[in-house]
N, C-alpha and C positions, 0 to 999 in steps of 0.2 A: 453451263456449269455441270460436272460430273455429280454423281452420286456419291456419297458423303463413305470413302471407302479407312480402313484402320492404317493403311500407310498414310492418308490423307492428315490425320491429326498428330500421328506419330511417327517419329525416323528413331532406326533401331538405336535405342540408347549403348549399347555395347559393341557397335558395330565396329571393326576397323577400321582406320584410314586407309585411303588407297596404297600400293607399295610405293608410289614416287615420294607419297609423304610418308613413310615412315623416318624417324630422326632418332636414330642411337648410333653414339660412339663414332663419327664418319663417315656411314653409311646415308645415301642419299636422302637429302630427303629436306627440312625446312630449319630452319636457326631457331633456336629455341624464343629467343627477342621475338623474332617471326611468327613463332605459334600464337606466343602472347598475343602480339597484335590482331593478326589475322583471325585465331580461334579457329572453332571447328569446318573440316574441311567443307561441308553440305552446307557453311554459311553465306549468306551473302557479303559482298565486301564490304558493307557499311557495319554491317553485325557488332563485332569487336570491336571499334573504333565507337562505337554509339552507346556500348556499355559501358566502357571507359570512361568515355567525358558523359555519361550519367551518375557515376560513381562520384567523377570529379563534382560537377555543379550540384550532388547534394552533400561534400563532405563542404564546398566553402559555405555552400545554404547556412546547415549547420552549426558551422563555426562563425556566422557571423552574428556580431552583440553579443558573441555566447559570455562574455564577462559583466555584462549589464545585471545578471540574475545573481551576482557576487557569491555568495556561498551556496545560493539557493535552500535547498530545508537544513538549518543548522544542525540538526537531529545526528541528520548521516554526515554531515560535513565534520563533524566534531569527532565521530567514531575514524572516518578515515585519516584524519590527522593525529587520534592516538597511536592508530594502526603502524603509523609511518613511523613513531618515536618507542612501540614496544612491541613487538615482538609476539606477544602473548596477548598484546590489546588485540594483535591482526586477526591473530588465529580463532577468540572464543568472541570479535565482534564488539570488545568494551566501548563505552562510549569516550571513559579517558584512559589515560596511560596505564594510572596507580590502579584501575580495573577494580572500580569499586560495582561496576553493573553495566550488561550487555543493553545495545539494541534488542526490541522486541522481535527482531526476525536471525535468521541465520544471515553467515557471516560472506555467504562469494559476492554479493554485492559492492562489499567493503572494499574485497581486496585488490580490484583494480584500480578505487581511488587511492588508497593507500601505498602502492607500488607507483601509481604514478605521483603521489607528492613526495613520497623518498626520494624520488628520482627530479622532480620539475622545483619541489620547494612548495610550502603553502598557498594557495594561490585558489583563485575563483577556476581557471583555463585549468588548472591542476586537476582539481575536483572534478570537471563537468567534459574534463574532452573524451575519458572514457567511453561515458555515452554516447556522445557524437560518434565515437568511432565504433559503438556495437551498433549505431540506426545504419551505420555505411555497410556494417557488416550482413545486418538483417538483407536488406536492400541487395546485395549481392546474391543471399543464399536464397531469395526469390528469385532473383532471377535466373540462376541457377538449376530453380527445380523445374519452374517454368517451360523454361525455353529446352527443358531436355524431351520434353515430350510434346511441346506448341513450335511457335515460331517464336524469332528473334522479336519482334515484332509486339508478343505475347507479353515476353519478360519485360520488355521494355514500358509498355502500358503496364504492367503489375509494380514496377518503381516506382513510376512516377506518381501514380494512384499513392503507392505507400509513403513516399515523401511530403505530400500536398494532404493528407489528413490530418486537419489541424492537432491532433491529440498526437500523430506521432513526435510531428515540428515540436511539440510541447516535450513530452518525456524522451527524448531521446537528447534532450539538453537538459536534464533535469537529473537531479543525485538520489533519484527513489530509484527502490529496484526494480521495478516495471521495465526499464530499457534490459534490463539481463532477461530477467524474465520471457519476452517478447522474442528477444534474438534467440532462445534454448529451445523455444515452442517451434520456432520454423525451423530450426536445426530438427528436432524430432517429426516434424509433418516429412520433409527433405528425406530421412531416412529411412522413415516407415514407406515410402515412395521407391526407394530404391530396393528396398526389399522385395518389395510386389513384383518387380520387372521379373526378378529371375529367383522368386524366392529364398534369397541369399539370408544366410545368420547374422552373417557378419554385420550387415546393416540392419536388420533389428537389435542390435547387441549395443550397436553404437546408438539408435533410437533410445533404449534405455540408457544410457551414460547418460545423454543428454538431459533425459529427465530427473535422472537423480540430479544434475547442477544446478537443474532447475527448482529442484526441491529444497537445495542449498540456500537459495535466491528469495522465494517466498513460498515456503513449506508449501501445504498441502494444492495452493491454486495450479502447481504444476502437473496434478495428476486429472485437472478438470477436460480434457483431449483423449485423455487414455482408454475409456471404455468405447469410445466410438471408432477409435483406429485399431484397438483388440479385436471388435469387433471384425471391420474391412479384411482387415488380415485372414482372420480365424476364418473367414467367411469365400474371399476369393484369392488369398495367396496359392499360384502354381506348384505347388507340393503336397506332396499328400497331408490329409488329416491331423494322422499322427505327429508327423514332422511339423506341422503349423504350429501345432499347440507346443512341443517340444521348446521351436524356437522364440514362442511366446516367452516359455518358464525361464529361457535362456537370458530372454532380455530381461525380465522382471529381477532376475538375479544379479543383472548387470545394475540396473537402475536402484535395486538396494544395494549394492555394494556404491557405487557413486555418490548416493548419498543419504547414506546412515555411517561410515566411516567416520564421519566428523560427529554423529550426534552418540556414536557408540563412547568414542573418548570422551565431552560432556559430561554424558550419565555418568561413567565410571570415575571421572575425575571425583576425586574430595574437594565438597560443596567447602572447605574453608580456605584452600587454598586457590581457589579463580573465582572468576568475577560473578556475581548474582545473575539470571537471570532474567532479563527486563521483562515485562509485559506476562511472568507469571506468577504465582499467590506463592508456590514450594518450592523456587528455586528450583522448577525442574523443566527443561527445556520439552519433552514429550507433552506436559501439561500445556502448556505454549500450542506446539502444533497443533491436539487434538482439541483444546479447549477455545482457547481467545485464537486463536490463526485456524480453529479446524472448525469443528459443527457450531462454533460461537457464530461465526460468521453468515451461516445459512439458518439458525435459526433464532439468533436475536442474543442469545444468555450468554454473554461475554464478560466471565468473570474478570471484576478489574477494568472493566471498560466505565463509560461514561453513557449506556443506553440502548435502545434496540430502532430496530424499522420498523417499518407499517405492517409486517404480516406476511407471511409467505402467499398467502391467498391473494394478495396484491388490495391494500389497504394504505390511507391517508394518516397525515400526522405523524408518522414515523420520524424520527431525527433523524435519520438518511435519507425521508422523501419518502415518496410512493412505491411501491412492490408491484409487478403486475407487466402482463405481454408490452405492453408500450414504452415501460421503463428506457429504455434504449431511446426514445422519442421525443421523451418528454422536454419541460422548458429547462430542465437541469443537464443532460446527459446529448442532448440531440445535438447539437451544436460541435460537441466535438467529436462525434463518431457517426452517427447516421446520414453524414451527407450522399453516400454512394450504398449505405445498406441496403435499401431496399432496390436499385441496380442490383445488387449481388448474391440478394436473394432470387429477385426473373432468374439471369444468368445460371445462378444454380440448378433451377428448375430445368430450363431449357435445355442448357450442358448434358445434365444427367439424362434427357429424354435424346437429346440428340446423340448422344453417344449410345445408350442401351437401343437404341434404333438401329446403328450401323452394323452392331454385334460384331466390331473388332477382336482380334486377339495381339497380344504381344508379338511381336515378332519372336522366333524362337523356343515360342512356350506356346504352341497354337493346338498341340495336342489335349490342354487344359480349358481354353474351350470358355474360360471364367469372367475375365474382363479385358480391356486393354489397357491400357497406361492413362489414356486419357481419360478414362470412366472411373477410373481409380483416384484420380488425380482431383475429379471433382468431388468425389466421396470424400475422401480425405480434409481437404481445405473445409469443402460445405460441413459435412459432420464436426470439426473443429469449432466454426464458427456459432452452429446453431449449441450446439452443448455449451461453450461458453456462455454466450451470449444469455441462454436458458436460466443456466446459472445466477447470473448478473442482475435479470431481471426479477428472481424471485427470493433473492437472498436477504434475509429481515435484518440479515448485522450489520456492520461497519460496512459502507460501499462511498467511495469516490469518484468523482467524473472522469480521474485519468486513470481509474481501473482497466478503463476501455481502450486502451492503449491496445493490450491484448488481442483485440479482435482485426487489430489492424492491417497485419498478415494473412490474415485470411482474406480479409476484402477484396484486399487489393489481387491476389491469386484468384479468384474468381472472376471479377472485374477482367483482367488480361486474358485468364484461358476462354472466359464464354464470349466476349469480346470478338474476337479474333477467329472461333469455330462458327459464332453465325454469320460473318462475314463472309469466311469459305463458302458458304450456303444462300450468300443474298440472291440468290437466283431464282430460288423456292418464296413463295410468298409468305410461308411463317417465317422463316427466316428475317426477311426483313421484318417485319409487322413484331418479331420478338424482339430485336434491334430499338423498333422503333416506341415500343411500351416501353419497354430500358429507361431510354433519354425524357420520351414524357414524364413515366414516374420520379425521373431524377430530378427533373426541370421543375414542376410544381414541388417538390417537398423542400426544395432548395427555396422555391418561391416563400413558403414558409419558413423557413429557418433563418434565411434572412429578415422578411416582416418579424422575428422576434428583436433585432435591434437595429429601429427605424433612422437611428440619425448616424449609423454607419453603411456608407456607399446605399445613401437611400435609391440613386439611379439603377445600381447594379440589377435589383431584384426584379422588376420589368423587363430587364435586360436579358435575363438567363429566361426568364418565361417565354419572350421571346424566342430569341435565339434555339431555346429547346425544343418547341412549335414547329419551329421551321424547317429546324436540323430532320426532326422521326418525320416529318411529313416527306422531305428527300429520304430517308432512309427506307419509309415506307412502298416509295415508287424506282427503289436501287436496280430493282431488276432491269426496269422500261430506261434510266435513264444511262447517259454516256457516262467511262469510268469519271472521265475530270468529272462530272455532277456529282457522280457519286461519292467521290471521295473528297468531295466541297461539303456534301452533305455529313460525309462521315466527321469531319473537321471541324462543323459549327455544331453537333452534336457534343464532342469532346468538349469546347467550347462551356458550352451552355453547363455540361453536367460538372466541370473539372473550376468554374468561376468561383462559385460560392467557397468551396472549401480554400482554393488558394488567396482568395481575398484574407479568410481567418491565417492563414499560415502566414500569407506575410505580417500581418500584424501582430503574432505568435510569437515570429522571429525579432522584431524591431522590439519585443519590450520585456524585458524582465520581471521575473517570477521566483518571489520569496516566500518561505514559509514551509505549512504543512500540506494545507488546501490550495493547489494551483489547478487556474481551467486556461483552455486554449480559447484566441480570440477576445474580441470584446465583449464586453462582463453583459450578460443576458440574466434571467432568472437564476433565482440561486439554488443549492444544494442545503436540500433541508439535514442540516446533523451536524456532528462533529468530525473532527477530520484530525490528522497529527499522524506524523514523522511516522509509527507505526501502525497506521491505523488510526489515530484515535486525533485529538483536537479540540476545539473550540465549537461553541453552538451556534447554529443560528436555523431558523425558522423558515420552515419550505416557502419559497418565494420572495425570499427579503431579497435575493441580490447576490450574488456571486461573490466572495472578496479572493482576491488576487495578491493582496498584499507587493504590488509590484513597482521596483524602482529601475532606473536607470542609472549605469555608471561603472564603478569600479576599472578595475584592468587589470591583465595579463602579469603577474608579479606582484603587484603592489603588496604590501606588507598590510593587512588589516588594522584599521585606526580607528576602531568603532565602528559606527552606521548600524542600521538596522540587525538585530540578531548576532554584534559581533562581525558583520559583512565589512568587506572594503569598501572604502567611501561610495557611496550612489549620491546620484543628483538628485533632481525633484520628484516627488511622487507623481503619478499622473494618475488620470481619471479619465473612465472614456464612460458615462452614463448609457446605462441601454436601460429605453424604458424607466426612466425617470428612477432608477435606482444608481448609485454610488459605489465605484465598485475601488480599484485600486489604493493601495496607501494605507493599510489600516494599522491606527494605532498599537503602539506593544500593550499587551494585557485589552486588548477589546473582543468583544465578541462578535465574529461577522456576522453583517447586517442590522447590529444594534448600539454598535455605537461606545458599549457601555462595557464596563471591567469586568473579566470573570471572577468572582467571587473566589480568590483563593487561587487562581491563577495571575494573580499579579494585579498589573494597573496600578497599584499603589503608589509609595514612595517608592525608594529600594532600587528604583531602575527596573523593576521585572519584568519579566517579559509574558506574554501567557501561554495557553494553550497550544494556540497554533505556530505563534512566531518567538522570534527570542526578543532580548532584553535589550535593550539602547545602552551601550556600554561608552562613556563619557571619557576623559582623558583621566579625570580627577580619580576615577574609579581605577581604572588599569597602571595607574601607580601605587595605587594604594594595597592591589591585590599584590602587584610586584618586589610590594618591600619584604625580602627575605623568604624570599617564594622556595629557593632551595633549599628550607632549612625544615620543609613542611612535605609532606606523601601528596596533599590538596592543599591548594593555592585556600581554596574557599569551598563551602559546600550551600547548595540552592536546593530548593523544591523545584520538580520538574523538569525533565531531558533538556527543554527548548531552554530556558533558563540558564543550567550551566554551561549546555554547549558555546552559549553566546558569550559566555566569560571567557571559557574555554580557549576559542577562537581568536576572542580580541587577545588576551595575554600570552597564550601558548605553555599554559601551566594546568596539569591536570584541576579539572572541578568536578566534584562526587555531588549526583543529580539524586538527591534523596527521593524515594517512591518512585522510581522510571519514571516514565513517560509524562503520565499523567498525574505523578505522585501516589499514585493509590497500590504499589507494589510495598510490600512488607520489608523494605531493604535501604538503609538499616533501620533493626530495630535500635527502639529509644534504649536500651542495654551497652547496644554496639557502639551507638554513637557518643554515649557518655564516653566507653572507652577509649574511643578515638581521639578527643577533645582530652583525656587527660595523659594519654600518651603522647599528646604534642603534634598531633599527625595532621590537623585541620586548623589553619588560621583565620579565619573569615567566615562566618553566617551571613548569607546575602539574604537581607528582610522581604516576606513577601507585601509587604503595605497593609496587611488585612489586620494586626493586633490579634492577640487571644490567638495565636495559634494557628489559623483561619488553613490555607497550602490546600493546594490540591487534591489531595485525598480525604478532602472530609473535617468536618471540626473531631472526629475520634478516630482517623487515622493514626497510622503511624508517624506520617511528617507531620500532621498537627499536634503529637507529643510533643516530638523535636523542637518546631517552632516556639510552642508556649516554653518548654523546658528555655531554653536559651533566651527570650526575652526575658524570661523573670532571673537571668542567674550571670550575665555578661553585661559590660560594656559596650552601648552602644555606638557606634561613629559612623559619620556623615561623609560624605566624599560627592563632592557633584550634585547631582541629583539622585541619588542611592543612598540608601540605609544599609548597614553591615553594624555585624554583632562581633566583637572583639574575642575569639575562645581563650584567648591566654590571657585577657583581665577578668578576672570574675567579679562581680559588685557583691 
């Protein structure tokens, strides 16, 4: 085996095709059909054909059962089906049509579901193939960035890796904005990548675009990549100094123009003429970013919120769980993302050592002297990963286990570039022996993670201990042994370290996932906090138990007839216990892990629904809402997003979700809402079961006015199993 040289890891990214391939206009050269297929000239012939039907087996992966999760978070499901009927819902994000108040985040998430139920019709597959189709797209622009500076080989391990993480299987079929989110991050690693080769503008310009979409998508988490790739850049981009920094200010320019465009109209719009702000105190969307979406979240004081975490210093008893390096590990978070982290963590080590060893240069740029493509290539992904990930770990606010969706891109490009460079090198005895630490650390943590839910493929986890033993012991002796051993070795290593996570993925895939709070895999320890549509949700106490809230059923068109949240019919709840906890199927208005009503988020009479999921919407109810539904701006109005999404949905008539999310937003006030009730605009109060007022926001909230005002001054009536207050009979 040669010494480990910079053409070795890299082939000129800009290089020409030969002249017999060139193909313009007639001139000789290959059918465009041809290119497709084929792809780049220095491939191998299997190369193109092997991406392709990778593309293919994870778009059907994806789309299969994808109807079983029916609306999945009513939250967004109800904003994109206003989107689809107004115009003005689309653009400022309302949750219903009449645009009585946005989601708590910006609006690009929305508007792919939204264009696609204009275009498909209301539907579960409406809502949810979006995201299948940006996980296909991530999947592509991996391997894309990949394989421009590895092998075909590389990229192809960095998919699969990214498909088979159970947390991707999750949000990339799921209606949070994590799936957008995710694919703009590796659009911007991708760019800031192509910049480096040749110090080009253009692609730090497009870097920034990226990120302002992504800032679109979920405000501030998309700037959490930025200081480590300013960094890369500023540090070893082939241009001079001056011109570095230049093209920095260039992109930063770009990135605010992409996305402050949409929060500049906001601001300036007149707060009486559009929709409230969700998820802030002053109707003002920058509050939102910097507060509850910005420093709320890292340091616990989330105005509006329902609580903080353990501590930045990494501390117990937090309602989000524990703070601290392990975070990522723990019995709540490990499960769906660390199964290959600490792979990717060696590999990154090794990478960066094995490249700054060879002291490559670009091809092209060799007078620069600074990095090569592939040592950049590890900076880049690795720097992403660890600042996130850093993040994640010590942030005291609102945090969920498919936060970590995020870090998934990253992995998995590590995973395939350092993969594949110590393979080039098994000849060298670190080489192998870093190979071979890889699979053992993979194989034992995996051994753990399974022992976290023992009556799922209790065989498996002996099985990957094994198999991983075996695999680095051949990986370890790759040099002495023939290729067939070795690459038997390399195989039962994949094996070993690739088991555990695709055992959750298929199970991931086979079951649907309702609500605020969805984890990937069978329900293991639970997620200490609350959780919801924006952020926020329902309680429950670190270690009670995962709830998934998940059914199966629905279908492709169906017309919603109630079910869970307003969803198209599902079948039975299921239950997969891990560790003698209960996880699936949890009641409307319960608090996961406990069984019991949120105080003000429903459970009561009234149908309501709570915190994290929506309301059981009965037959009796969705005629009762429908009589003379055009004659009214809202059908009905409810405390809490989850609540009237789920009417929303079942009738298809706007409902005003008084205090967002969680009720505790100032919108409307009890002023507003008299006026509205006697301008005739709202027919229906949907009861929250508590008496006195009780709603989400508090017994001296704003919707606990509302609530008491309207029991003591209306008509009550029954419908089903729901209570509704009559606004056009007064008593």
């Amino acid at each position: 085996m040669t010494t480990l040289r910079p053409d070795h890891l890299t082939s000129p990214p800009d290089a020409p095709p030969p002249a017999a391939a060139t193909v313009n206009h007639g001139r000789p050269g290959r059918s465009l059909p041809h290119r497709v297929w084929r792809g780049r000239p220095e491939d191998p012939g299997w190369a193109r054909p092997a991406f392709l039907g990778m593309l293919l087996v994870i778009t059907v992966a994806y789309l299969w059962n994808l109807s079983a999760s029916g609306y999945a978070n009513s939250f967004y499901s109800a904003a994109a089906q206003a989107g689809s009927q107004s115009w003005k819902a689309f653009f400022f994000g309302s949750l219903d049509s009449a645009n009585a108040i946005t989601v708590d985040k910006p609006p690009a998430t929305l508007w792919p579901m939204a264009v696609s139920v204009r275009v498909l019709g209301l539907s579960s597959w409406a809502i949810l193939l979006p995201q299948v189709l940006m996980g296909v797209a991530t999947a592509g622009v991996l391997y894309a960035s990949v394989r421009r500076r590895f092998s075909a080989a590389a990229g192809l391990i960095t998919m699969a890796v990214f498909a088979l993480t159970p947390v991707a299987a999750l949000m990339f079929r799921f209606n949070n904005p994590d799936a957008l989110l995710a694919l703009l991050m590796t659009v911007t690693v991708y760019c800031v990548l192509r910049a480096m080769e040749h110090g080009r503008t253009k692609w730090l310009v497009w870097a920034g675009v990226a990120v302002g979409l992504a800032f679109l998508s979920k405000t501030l988490q998309a700037f959490l990549i930025l200081p480590p790739l300013a960094v890369l850049y500023a540090v070893f981009a082939p241009v001079s100094v001056r011109k570095r920094f230049g093209q920095l200010g260039l992109s930063a320019l770009a990135m605010a123009v992409a996305g402050g465009w949409w929060v500049a109209i906001v601001e300036l719009w007149p707060a009486s003429s559009r929709p409230y702000i969700g998820g802030s105190q002053n109707n003002s969307f920058l509050e939102l970013t910097f507060g509850y979406n910005g420093l709320g979240r890292i340091n616990g004081e989330e105005t509006g919120s329902v609580g903080g975490g353990g501590g930045p210093g990494g501390g117990s008893g937090g309602q989000w769980g524990e703070t601290g390096i392990g975070r990522m590990f723990n019995s709540e978070i490990g499960s769906q993302i660390s199964w290959l982290l600490p792979a990717a963590l060696i590999l990154l080590v090794a990478g960066v050592w094995l490249t700054w060893r060879a002291g490559g240069h670009l091809p092209g740029i060799k007078r620069w002297g600074r990095t090569d493509a592939a040592r950049a290539a590890f900076l880049a992904w690795g720097s992403s990963l660890l600042m996130t990930a850093g993040v994640f770990s010590f942030m005291a606010g609102i945090f969920h286990q498919y936060y970590t969706v995020a870090l998934v891109p990253y992995i998995a490009a590590l995973i395939g570039m350092g993969v594949t460079v110590l393979w080039e090198e098994r000849s060298r005895w670190w080489a192998g022996a870093a190979l071979a630490l890889t699979v053992v650390a993979t194989a034992l943590w995996s051994y753990v993670l399974l022992g976290r839910t023992p009556d799922y493929l209790p065989w498996l986890r002996q099985a990957v201990l094994v198999a991983g033993l075996v695999g680095a012991a051949g990986l370890l002796l790759a040099a002495r042994l023939g290729r067939q051993l070795a690459l038997a070795a390399v195989g039962l290593g994949f094996a070993a370290s690739l088991a555990g996570p695709v055992a959750y993925t298929l199970n991931t895939l086979n079951t649907g996932h309702q609500g605020s709070i969805v984890t990937a895999g069978p329900s293991a320890g639970g997620m200490g906090g609350f959780g919801g549509g924006g952020g926020r949700g329902g309680m429950q106490p670190p270690g009670r138990g995962k709830q998934q809230g998940n059914q199966q059923g629905g279908g492709m068109g169906r017309p919603p007839t109630g079910g869970q949240g307003g969803q198209p019919p599902t079948g039975s709840q299921q239950g997969q216990g891990r560790t003698g906890t209960s996880q699936q199927g949890q009641q409307p208005g319960a608090m996961p892990g406990t069984g019991e009503g949120f105080r003000g988020g429903g459970g009561g009479g009234g149908g309501m629904g709570g915190l994290l999921n929506g309301a059981s919407v009965d037959t009796a109810a969705k005629k009762l809402l429908a009589r003379n539904a055009d004659d009214y701006t809202w059908s009905a109005a409810a405390i809490g997003s989850q609540n009237a999404a789920s009417y929303q949905l079942a009738t298809g008539d706007p409902v005003m979700a008084i205090g967002g999310f969680n009720g505790s937003d100032p919108s409307p006030t009890l002023s507003q809402f008299k006026k509205y009730v006697e301008d005739g605009r709202i027919h229906y109060f949907i009861s929250s079961g508590e008496g006195g007022g009780g709603g989400m926001g508090g017994n001296s909230g704003t919707s606990s006015k509302i609530s008491t005002w309207v029991e003591a001054n209306f008509k009550k009536v029954t419908a089903g199993s729901a209570t509704f207050y009559d606004l056009t009979q007064p008593t």
